[in-house]
C-alpha positions as CSV (number, residue, x, y, z in Angstrom):
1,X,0.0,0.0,0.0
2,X,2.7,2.3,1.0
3,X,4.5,1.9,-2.7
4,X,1.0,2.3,-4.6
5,X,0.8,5.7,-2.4
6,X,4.3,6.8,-3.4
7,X,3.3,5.8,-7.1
8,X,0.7,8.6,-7.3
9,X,2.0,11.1,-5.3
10,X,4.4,12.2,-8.7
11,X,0.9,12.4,-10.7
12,X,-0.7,14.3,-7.6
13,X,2.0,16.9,-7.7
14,X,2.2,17.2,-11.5
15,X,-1.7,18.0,-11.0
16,X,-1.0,20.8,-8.7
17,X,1.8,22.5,-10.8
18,X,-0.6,22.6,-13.9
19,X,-3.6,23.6,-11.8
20,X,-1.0,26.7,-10.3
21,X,0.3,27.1,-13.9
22,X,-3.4,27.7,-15.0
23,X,-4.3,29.5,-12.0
24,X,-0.8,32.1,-13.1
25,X,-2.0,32.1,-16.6
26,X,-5.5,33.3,-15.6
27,X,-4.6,35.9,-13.3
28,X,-2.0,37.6,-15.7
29,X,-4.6,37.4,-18.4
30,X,-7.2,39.1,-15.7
31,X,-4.4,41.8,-15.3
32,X,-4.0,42.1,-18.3
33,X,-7.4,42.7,-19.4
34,X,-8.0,45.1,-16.6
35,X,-5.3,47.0,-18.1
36,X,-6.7,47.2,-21.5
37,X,-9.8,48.3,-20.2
38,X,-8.6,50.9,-18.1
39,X,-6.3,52.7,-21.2
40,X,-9.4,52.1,-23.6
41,X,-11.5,54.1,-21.1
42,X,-8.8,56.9,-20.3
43,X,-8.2,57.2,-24.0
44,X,-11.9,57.2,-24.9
45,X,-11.8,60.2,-21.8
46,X,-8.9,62.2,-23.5
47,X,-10.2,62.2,-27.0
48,X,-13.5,63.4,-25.7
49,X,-11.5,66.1,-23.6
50,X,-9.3,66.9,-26.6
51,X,-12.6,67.2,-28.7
52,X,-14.5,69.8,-27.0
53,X,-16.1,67.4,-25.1
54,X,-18.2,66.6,-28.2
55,X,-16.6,62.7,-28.6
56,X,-19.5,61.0,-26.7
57,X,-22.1,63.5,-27.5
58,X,-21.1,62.8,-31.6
59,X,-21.1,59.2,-31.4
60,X,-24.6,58.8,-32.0
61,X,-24.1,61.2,-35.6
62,X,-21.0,58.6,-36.1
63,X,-23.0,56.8,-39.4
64,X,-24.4,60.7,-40.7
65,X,-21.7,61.0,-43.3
66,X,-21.6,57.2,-44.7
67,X,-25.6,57.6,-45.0
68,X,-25.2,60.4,-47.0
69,X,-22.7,59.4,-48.9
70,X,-24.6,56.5,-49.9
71,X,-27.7,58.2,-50.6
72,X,-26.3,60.6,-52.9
73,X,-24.6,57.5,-54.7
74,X,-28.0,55.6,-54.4
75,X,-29.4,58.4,-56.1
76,X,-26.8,59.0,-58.8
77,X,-26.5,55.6,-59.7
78,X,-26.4,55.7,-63.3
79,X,-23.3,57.5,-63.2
80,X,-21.3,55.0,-61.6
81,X,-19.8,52.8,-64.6
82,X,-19.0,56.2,-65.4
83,X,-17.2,57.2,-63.0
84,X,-15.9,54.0,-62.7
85,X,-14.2,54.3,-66.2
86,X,-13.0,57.8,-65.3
87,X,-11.2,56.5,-62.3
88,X,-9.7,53.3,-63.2
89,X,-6.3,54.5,-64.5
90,X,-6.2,56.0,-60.5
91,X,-7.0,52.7,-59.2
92,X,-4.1,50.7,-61.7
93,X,-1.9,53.2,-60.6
94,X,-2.2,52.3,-56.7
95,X,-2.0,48.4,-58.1
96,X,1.3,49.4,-59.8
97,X,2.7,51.3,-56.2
98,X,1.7,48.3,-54.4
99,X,2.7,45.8,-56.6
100,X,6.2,47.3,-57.6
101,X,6.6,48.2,-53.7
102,X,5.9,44.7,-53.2
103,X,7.9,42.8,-55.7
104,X,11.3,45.3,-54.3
105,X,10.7,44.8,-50.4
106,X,10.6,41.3,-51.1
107,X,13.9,41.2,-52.6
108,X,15.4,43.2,-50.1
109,X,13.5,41.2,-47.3
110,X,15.0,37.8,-49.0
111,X,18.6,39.2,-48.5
112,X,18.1,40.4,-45.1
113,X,16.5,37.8,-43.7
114,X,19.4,35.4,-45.4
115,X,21.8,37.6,-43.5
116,X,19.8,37.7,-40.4
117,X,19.2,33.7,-39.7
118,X,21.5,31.5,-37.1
119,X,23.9,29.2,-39.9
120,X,23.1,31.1,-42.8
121,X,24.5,34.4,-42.6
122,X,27.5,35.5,-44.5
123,X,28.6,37.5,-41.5
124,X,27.9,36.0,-38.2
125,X,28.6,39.0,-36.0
126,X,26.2,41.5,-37.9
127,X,23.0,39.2,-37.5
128,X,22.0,41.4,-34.6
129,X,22.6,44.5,-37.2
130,X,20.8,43.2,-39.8
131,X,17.9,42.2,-37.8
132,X,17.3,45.6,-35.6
133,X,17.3,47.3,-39.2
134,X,14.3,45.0,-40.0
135,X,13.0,46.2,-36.5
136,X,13.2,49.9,-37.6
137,X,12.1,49.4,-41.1
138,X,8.7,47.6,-40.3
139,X,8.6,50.1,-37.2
140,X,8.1,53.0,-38.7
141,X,4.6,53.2,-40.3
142,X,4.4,54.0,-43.8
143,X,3.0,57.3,-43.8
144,X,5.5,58.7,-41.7
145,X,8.0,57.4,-44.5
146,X,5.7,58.8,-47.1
147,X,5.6,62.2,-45.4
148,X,9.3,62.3,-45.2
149,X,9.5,61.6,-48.9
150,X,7.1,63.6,-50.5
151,X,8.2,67.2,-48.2
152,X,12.4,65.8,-50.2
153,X,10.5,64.5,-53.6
154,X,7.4,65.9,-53.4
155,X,3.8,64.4,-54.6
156,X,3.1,61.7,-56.9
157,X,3.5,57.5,-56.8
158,X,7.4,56.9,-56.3
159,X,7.8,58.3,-52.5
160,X,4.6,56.1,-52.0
161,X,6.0,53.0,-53.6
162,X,9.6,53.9,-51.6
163,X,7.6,54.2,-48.4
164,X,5.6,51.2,-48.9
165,X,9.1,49.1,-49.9
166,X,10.7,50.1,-46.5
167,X,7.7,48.8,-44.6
168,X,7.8,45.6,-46.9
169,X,11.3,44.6,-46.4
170,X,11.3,44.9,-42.6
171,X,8.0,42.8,-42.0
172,X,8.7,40.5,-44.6
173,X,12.2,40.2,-43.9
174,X,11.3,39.0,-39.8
175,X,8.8,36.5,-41.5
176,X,11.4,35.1,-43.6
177,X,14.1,35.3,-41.0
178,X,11.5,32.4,-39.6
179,X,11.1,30.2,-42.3
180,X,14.5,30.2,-43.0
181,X,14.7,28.9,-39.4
182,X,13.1,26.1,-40.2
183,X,14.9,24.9,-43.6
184,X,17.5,21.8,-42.8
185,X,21.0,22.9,-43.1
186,X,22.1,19.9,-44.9
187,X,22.6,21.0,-48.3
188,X,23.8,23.9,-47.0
189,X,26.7,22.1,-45.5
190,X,27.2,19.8,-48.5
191,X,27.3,22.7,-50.7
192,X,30.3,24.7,-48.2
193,X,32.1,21.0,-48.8
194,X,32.4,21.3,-52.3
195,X,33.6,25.2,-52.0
196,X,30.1,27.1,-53.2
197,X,30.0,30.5,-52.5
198,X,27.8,31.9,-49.5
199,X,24.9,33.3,-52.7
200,X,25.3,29.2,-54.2
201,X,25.1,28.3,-50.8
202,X,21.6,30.2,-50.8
203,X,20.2,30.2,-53.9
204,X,20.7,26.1,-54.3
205,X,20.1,24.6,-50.9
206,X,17.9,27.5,-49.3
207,X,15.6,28.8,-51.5
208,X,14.3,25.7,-52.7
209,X,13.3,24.7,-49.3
210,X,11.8,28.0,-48.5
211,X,10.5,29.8,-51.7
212,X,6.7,28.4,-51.4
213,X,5.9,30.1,-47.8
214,X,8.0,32.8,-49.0
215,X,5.9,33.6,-52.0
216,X,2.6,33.0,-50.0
217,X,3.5,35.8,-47.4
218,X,4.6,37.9,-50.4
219,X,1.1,37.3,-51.9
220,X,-0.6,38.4,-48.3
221,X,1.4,41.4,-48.2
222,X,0.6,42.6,-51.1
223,X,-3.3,42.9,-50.0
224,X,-2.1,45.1,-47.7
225,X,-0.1,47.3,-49.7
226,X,-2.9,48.0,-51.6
227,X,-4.8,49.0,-48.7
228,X,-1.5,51.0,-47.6
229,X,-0.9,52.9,-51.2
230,X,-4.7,53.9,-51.5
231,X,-4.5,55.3,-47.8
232,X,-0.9,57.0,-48.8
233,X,-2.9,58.9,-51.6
234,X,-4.7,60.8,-48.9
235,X,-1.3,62.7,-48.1
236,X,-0.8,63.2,-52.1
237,X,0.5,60.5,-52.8
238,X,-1.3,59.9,-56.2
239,X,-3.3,57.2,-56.9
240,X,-7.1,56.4,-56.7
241,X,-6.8,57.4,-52.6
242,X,-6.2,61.1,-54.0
243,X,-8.9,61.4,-56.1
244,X,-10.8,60.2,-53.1
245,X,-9.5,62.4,-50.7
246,X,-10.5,65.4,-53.3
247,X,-14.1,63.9,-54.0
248,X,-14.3,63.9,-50.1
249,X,-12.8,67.1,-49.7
250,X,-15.4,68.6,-52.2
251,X,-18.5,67.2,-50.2
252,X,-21.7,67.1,-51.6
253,X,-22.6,67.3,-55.4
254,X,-19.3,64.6,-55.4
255,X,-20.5,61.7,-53.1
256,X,-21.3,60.0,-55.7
257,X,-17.5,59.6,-57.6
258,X,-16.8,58.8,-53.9
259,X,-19.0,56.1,-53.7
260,X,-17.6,55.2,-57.0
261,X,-14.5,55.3,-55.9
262,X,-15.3,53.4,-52.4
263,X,-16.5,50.4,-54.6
264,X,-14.0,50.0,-56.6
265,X,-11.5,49.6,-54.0
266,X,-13.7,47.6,-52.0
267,X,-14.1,44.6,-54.9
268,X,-10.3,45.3,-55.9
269,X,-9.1,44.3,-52.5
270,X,-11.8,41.4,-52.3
271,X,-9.8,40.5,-55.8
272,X,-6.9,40.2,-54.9
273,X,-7.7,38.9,-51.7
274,X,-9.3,35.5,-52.7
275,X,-6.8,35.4,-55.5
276,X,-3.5,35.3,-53.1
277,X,-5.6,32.7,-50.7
278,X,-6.2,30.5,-53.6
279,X,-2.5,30.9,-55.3
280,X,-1.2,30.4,-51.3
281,X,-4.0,27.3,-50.8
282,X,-2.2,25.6,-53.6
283,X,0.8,26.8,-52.8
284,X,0.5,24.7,-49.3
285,X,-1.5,21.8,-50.1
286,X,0.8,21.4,-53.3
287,X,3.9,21.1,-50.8
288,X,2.2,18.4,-49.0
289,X,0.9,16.3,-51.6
290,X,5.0,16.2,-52.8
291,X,6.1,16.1,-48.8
């Protein structure tokens, strides 16, 4: 009896340390939510202060403007496809800054994640370099970038597409960083045998490993750079956003080219967005079927 009574007393105290570890878990969580609440409140508080006082008071009013503008569209709808064909070079041109954004922040993401990862970098020492530079790239939101651009350049698509690039390279760059993490360093090895430079070293025994889940986060990203370049219009950037922003600006009399204009971003983000899940669906169930 006294050995069956020492044989449960190790699952008895594993019990306790996971009931303690959940009890832990649920009071940090309980902190933490306490904690969200109370800044949600106190900023909720200071915008109202900073407003006049008017923040709770217009919160009611909050769907006024959208009705309006939906009305008018409503109203004017015969002149959509119009204004749909007089907008749609704006709305290729924020496709082109996302997509060339895209395609060059990948590139540079590739390279610094290749010199950021454990065992693959070219210089050791500088991993900690290369990856607080992705830190500060993807840290710094785009429209600070794009303000900072267009004040040096001025207006138009390029200090958009630059801005947009930075933002790219850092976030994808940490995101590839991790996948090449996971790639087996093998041929990598077999490959330093033989002599092959640090790039064959890359380009033969990692990439092939790692190109599919690097292609599928390139895909997401670029729904969001389209999202990002049609917001970076709004600071005259160029673009469909501008157009919007002058549509808005005008008011009434134009809600309906900004309801126009509100659509057709709307089903070119759905686009794109069920396009890259399918192309990264059979980008991931392809590299199954073959694993």
């Amino acid at each position: 009896m006294a050995d069956l009574t020492h044989a449960h007393r190790p699952t008895t105290d594993l019990h306790q340390s996971y009931m303690a570890l959940v009890g832990r878990r649920r009071l940090y969580s309980g902190i933490m939510l306490a904690i969200f609440v109370a800044l949600m409140v106190s900023g909720f508080n200071l915008a109202a202060s900073r407003n006049g006082g008017s923040f709770w008071g217009g919160l009611p009013n909050i769907l006024d403007y959208p009705s309006e503008v939906v009305s008018e569209a409503l109203s004017k709808a015969s002149e959509i496809p119009g204004h749909i064909v007089t907008y749609f070079p704006a709305l290729l041109e924020t496709v082109n800054i996302a997509a060339v954004a895209t395609l060059i922040g990948a590139l540079f993401a590739v390279v610094l994640s290749l010199l950021s990862t454990r065992g693959m970098a070219a210089f050791p020492r500088l991993t900690g370099l290369f990856r607080r530079t992705m830190d500060v790239m993807r840290a710094v939101p785009e429209i600070v970038i794009a303000l900072l651009l267009i004040f040096v350049l001025g207006g138009g698509p390029v200090p958009a597409m630059i801005a947009i690039a930075v933002h790219t390279a850092g976030a994808l760059g940490k995101l590839f960083s991790e996948v090449n993490e996971n790639a087996s360093l093998k041929p990598v090895e077999g490959l330093q045998s033989v002599g092959a430079s640090w790039s064959q070293r890359m380009l033969l025994g990692v990439v092939p490993q790692v190109a599919p889940n690097w292609l599928s986060y390139a895909l997401l990203r670029l729904e969001i750079n389209i999202r990002a370049s049609a917001i970076l219009g709004f600071v005259g950037a160029g673009g469909l956003g501008y157009e919007l922003k002058v549509a808005i600006q005008w008011g009434q009399g134009k809600f309906d080219e900004a309801g126009a204009m509100f659509l057709m971003l709307f089903l070119t983000i759905v686009f794109f967005d069920q396009l890259s899940s399918h192309v990264r669906d059979r980008l991931t169930h392809g590299q199954r079927v073959k694993g």
